[in-house]
ROSE-154138 format. One record per residue (C-alpha): z, x, y. Coordinates in steps of 0.25 Angstrom, whole numbers, plus 5000, padded with zeros to 4 digits. Example, Ala and Ser with C-alpha at 12.3 -4.5 7.8 and 13.67 -1.06 7.14 Angstrom:
2
<site c3="5031" c1="5049" c2="4982"/>
<site c3="5029" c1="5055" c2="4996"/>
END
This chain:
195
<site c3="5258" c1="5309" c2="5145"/>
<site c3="5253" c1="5298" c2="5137"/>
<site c3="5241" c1="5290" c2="5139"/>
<site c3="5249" c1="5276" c2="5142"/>
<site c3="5256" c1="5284" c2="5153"/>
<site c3="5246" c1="5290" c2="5160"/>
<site c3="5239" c1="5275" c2="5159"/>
<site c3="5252" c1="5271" c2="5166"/>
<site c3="5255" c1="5282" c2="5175"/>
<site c3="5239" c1="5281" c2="5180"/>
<site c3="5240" c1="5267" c2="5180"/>
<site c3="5251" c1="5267" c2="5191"/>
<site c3="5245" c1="5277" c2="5201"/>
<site c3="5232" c1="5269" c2="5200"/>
<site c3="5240" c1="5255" c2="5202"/>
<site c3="5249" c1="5261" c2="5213"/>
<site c3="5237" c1="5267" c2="5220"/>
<site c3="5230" c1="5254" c2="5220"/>
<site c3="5241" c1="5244" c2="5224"/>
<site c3="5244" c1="5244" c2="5239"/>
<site c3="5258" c1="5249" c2="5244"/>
<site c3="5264" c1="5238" c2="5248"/>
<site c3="5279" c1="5243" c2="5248"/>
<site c3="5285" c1="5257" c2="5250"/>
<site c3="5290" c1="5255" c2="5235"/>
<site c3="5273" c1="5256" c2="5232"/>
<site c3="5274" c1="5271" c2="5237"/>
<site c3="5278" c1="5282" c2="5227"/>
<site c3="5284" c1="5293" c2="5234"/>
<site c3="5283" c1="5305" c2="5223"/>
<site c3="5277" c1="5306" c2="5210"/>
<site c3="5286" c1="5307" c2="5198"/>
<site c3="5285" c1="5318" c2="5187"/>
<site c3="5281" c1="5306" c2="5178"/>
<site c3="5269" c1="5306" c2="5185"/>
<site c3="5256" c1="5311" c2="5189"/>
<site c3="5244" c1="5310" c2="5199"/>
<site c3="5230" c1="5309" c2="5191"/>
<site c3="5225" c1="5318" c2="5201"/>
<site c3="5235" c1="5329" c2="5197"/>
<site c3="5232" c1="5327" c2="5182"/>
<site c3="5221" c1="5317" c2="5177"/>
<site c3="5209" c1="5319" c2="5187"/>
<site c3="5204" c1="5333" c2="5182"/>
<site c3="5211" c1="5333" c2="5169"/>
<site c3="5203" c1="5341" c2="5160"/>
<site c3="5201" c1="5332" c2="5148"/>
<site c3="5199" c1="5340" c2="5133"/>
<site c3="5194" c1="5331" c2="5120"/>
<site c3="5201" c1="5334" c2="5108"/>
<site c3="5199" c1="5349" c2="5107"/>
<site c3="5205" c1="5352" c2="5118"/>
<site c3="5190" c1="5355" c2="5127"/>
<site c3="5187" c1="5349" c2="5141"/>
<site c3="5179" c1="5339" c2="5139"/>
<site c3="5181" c1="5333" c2="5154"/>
<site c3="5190" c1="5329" c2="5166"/>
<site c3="5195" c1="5317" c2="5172"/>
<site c3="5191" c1="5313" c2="5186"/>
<site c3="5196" c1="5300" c2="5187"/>
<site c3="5204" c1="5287" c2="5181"/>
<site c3="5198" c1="5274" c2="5179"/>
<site c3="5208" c1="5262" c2="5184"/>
<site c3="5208" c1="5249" c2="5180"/>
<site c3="5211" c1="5238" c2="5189"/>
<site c3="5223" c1="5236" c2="5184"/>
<site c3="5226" c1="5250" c2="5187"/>
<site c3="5226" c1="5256" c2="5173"/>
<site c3="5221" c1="5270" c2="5170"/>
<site c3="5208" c1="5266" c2="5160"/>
<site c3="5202" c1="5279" c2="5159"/>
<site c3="5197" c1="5292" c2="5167"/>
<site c3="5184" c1="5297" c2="5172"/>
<site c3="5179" c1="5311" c2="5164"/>
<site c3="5171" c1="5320" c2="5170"/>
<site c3="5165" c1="5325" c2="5156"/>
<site c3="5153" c1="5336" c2="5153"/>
<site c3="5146" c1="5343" c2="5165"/>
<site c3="5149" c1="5358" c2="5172"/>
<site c3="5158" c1="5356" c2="5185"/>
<site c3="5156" c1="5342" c2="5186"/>
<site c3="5140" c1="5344" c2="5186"/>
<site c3="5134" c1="5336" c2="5174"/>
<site c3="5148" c1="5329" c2="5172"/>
<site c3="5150" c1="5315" c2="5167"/>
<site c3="5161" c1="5305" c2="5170"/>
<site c3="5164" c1="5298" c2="5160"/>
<site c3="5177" c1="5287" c2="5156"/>
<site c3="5187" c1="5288" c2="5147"/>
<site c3="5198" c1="5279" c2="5143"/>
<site c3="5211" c1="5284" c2="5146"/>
<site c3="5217" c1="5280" c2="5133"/>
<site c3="5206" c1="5289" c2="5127"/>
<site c3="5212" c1="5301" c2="5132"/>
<site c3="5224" c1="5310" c2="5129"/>
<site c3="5234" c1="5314" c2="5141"/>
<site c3="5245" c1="5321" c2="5141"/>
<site c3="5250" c1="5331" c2="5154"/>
<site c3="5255" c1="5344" c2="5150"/>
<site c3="5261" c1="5353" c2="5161"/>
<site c3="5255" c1="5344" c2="5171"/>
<site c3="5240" c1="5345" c2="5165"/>
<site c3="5236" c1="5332" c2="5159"/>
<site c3="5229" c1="5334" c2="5146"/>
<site c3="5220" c1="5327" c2="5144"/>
<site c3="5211" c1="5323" c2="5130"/>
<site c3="5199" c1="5315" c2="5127"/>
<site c3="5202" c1="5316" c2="5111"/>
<site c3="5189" c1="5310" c2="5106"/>
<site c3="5180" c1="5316" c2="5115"/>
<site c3="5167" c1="5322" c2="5112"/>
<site c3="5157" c1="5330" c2="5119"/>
<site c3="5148" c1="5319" c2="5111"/>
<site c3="5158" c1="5308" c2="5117"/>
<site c3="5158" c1="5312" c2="5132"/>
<site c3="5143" c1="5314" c2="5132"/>
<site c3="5142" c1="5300" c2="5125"/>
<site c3="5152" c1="5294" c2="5136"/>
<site c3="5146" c1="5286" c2="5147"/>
<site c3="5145" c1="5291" c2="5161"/>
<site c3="5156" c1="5282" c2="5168"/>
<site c3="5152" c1="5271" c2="5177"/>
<site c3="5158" c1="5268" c2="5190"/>
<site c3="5159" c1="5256" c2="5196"/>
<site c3="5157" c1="5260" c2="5209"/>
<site c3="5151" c1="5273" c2="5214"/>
<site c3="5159" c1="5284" c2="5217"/>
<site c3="5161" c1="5287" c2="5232"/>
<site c3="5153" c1="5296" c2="5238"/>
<site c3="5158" c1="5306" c2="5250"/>
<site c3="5153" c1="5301" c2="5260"/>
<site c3="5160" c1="5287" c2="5257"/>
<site c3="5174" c1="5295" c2="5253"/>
<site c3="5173" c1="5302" c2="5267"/>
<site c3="5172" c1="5289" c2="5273"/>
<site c3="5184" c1="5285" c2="5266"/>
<site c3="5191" c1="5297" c2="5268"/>
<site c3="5189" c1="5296" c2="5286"/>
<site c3="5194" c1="5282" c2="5286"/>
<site c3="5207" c1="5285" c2="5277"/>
<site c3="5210" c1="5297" c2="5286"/>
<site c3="5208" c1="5288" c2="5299"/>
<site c3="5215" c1="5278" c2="5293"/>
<site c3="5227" c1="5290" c2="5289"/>
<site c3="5226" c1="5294" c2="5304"/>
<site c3="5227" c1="5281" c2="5308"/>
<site c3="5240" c1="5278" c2="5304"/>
<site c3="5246" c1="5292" c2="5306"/>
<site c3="5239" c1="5291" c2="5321"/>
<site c3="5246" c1="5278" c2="5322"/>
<site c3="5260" c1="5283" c2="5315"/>
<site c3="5260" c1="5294" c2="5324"/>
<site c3="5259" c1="5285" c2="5335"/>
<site c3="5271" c1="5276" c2="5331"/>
<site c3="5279" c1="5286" c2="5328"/>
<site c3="5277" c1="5294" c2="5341"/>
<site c3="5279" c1="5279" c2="5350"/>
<site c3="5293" c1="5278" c2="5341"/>
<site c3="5297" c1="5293" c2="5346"/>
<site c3="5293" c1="5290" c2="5360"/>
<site c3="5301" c1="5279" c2="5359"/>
<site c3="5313" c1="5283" c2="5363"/>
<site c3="5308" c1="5295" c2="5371"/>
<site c3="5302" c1="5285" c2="5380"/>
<site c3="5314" c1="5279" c2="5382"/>
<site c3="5323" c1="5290" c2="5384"/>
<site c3="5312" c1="5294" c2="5395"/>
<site c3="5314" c1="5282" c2="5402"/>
<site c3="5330" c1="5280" c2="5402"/>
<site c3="5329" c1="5296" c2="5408"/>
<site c3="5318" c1="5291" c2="5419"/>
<site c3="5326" c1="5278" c2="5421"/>
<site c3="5340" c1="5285" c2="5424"/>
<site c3="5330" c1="5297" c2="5433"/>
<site c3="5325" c1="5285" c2="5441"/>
<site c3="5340" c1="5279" c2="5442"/>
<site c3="5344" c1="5292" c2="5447"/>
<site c3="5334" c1="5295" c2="5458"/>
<site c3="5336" c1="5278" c2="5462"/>
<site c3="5352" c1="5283" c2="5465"/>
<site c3="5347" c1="5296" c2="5473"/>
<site c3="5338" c1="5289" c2="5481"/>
<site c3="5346" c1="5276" c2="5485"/>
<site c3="5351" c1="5278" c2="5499"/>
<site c3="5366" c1="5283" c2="5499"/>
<site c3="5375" c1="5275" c2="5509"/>
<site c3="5377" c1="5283" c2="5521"/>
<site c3="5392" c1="5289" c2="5524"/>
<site c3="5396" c1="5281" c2="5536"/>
<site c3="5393" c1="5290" c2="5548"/>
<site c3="5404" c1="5301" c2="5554"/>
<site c3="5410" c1="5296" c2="5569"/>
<site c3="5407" c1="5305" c2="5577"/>
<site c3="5418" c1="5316" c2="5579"/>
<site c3="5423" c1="5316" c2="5594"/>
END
């Protein structure tokens, strides 16, 4: 995959995920074999420098506001993430290609002299802590339960629906029924006596 189209193909999941769905046409329903999730492929992608050695990984994509891949997040030196540094990289800098569903990817210029060198990445904003995403995660479970609670609901007044009515035709006609056995019965007119 070229670097233009992995731009594009990046650039479109992050514009679709930040436009609001307005119409049904606004949901995909599959992915096509085109494409691919980042999560699948990109975020933990090894990346090598020019020889071929791990020089880091990718943990995450910068997007710009007009919802353009600029670069990705490296996680570069370190031992299991201790020590590590994240550092930023233009995308156009690197070399993907997927191969057998792998992404390779290549940092051609790199050095250990270069990532060293590189700046630490500033954040904007801090990252969230876990405190702060449990939080977020309660309120969008209540928020799911919500609407399933109140889907449930409707659908189970819509089934009712009907059975209600059924039950009250079947109750009218026993109440019709018992109204015609218990009306009083004109008496047959009274035998003369026999003589």
């Amino acid at each position: 995959m070229t670097r233009t189209k992995f731009v594009m193909a990046a650039a479109a999941a992050a514009m679709l995920t930040a436009m609001p769905a307005l119409a049904n046409d606004a949901f995909l329903a599959e992915q096509k074999p085109t494409e691919y999730l980042a999560k699948d492929r990109l975020i933990g992608a090894k990346v090598h420098d020019s020889a071929g050695k791990i020089i880091g990984d990718i943990e995450d994509l910068i997007i710009s506001n007009d919802q353009k891949v600029e670069g990705v997040i490296m996680g570069v030196g370190g031992f299991l993430g201790v020590g590590e540094k994240k550092v930023a990289v233009d995308v156009n800098a690197l070399s993907m290609e997927a191969t057998d569903g792998k992404m390779n990817v290549v940092l051609p210029n790199a050095t250990k002299e270069s990532l060293t060198a590189a700046p630490n990445y500033k954040r904007i904003n801090p990252p969230k802590g876990w405190l702060q995403r449990a939080v977020e995660k309660g309120q969008e479970l209540k928020d799911k339960g919500e609407v399933t609670a109140k889907d449930a609901y409707e659908k189970a007044k819509e089934n009712a629906g009907p059975a209600i009515e059924r039950a009250k035709e079947a109750a009218h006609d026993v109440i019709e029924k018992a109204r015609e056995a218990a009306q009083p019965t004109p008496e047959a007119p009274a035998e003369a006596p026999k003589n």
